[in-house]
N, C-alpha and C positions, 0 to 999 in steps of 0.2 A: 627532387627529381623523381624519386619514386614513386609518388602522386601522380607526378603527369603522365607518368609512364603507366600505371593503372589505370587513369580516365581514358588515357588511348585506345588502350589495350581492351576495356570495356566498349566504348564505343567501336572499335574496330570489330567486335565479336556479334556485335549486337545487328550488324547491318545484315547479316545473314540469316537471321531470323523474321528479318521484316517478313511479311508476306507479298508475293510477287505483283499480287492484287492490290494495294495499296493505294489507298487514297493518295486524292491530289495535293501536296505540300498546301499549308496553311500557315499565317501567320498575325497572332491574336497580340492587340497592346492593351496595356492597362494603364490605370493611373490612382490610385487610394489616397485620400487623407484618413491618418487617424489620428483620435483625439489624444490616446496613448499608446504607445509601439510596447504591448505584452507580447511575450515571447514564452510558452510553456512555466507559466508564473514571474520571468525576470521580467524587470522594468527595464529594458532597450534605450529608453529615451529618460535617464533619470529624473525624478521630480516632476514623473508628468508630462512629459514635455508634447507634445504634435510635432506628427511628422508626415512625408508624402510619401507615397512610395512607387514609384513607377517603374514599370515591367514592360518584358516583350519575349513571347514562346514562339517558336517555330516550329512545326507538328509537319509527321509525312507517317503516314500507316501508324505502326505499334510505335514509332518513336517520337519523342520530344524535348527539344532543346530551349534553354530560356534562360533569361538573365533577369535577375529581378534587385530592387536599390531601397534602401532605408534613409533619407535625410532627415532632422529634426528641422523644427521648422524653426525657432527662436533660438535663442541664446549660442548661436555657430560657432564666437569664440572656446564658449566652452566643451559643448557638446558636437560641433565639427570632425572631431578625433575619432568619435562614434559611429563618421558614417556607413552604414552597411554594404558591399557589392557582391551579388553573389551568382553564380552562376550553377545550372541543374541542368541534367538529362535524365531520362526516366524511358524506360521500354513496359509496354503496359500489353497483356496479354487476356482468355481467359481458357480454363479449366473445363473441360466438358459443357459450358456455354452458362453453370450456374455462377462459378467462382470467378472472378474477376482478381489479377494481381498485378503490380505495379513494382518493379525494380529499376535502382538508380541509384544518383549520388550527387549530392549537393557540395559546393565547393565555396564558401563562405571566406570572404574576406574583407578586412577594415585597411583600405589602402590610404585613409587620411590620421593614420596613427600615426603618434610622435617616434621616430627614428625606426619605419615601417624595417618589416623583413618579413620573409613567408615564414619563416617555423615559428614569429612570433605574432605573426596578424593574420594568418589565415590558415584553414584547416577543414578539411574534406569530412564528410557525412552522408555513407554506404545508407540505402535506409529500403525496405521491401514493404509493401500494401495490402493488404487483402479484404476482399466484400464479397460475402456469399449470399445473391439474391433472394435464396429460402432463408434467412435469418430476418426477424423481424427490426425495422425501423433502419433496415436498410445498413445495420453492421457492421464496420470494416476496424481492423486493426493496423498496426504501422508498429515497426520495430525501425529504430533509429542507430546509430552506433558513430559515434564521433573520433575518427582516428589521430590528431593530435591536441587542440586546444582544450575542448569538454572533454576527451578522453574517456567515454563511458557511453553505456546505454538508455535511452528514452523508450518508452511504450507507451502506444496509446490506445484508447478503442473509442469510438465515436460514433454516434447515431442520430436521425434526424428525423422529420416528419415534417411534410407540407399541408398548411392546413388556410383555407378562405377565409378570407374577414374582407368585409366588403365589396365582396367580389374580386378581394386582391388572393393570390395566394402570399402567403407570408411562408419563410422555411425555417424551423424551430427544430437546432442539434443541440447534444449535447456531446462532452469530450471528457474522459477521464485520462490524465495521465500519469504515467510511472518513471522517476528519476532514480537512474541507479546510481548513480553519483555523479551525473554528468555535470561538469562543469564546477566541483567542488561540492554538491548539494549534500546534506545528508540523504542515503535512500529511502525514500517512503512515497505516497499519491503527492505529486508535487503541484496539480491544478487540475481543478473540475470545474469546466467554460460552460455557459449558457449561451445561446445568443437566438436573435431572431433578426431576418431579413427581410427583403425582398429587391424584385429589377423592373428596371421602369423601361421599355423599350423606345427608343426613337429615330429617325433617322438614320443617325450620325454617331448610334453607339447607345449605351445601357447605360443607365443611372443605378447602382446599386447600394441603397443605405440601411444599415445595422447596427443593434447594439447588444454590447458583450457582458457580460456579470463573470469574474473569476473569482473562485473561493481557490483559496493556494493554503492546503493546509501545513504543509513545509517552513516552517518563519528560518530554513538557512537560506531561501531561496528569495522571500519576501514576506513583510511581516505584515502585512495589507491586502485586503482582499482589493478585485480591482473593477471599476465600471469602465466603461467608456462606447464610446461610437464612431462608426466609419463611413465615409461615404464614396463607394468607388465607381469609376468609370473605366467601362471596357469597348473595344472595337475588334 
């Protein structure tokens, strides 16, 4: 209860900030295949698995709400139990027009767990943003903080660069992250992602496909560095 009562409690505080000028509500779906569902180095889908992942945000000025899902795509008996629901809201602001920050709270839960209950399947994640435009490759950092399940902190920092090949632009980030035990990890850099993209525009929505390289030097978290590719669709 005391969760709910803080998601309220936040969202109820956060309406008064919007700006009165505020854009016209919006509402964005997605839909991802990946090849493998990594997770800040864990393997989500164990053994490799594919999975889908289909979303939906609703945005009005500084604010935005959104539910977003994890299914594996094979082996359901098994990996069924796994599947991910999660829902976020985020208030996204900026600083004298250079800094850009983002606060919210991610509300993560596995409702297809064997003999489910909330203190033991699901668990809320406070987490703040920041991108300062004078910083090069476009910079931003994320503090994470997991208040019952992972019980600890995550940091990240992450950067990126858009660059043309064949007249396409393709977007090439990279992401370092910091586990401070979350989730049992030992603390140390628990994954440094590579990836490169791009989006195909058409009618009826975006074709967006990627591939990721993770070096995960942490082996309490995963002993395997990790590849894989995705291909999303957005409207």
């Amino acid at each position: 209860m005391k969760f709910i009562f803080m998601i309220s409690t936040f969202v109820f505080a956060t309406q008064f900030l919007t700006p009165v000028y505020a854009e016209d509500p919006s509402v964005a779906y997605t839909l991802d295949y990946t090849s493998k569902y990594i997770f800040r180095g864990w393997d989500l889908t164990p053994n490799n698995k594919s999975a889908v992942q289909p979303g939906v945000s609703y945005s009005k000025g500084s604010m935005e709400y959104g539910y977003w899902s994890s299914f594996a795509v094979s082996n359901r008996d098994e990996l069924g139990s796994l599947d991910e629901f999660d829902l976020y809201f985020s208030y996204s602001g900026s600083l004298n027009g250079t800094t850009e920050y983002s606060v919210g709270l991610t509300y993560y839960s596995w409702l297809n767990a064997d003999d489910f209950s909330f203190d033991n399947n699901t668990t809320p994640e406070p987490f703040i943003t920041v991108a300062d435009s004078r910083m090069p490759y476009g910079l931003s950092l994320g503090l994470y903080y997991d208040l019952n399940l992972g019980d600890g902190v995550y940091l990240q920092a992450s950067g990126g660069h858009s660059m043309n090949f064949a007249e396409r632009a393709v977007d090439l980030s990279l992401s370092v992250g910091y586990n401070g035990g979350q989730w049992g990890a030992d603390a140390g850099i628990s994954d440094i992602v590579l990836s490169a993209g791009s989006s195909f525009e058409f009618s009826f929505g975006s074709l967006s496909p990627a591939v990721y390289y993770a070096i995960i030097p942490e082996k309490s978290i995963n002993n395997d560095n990790q590849f894989w590719f995705s291909l999303g669709f957005g409207r």
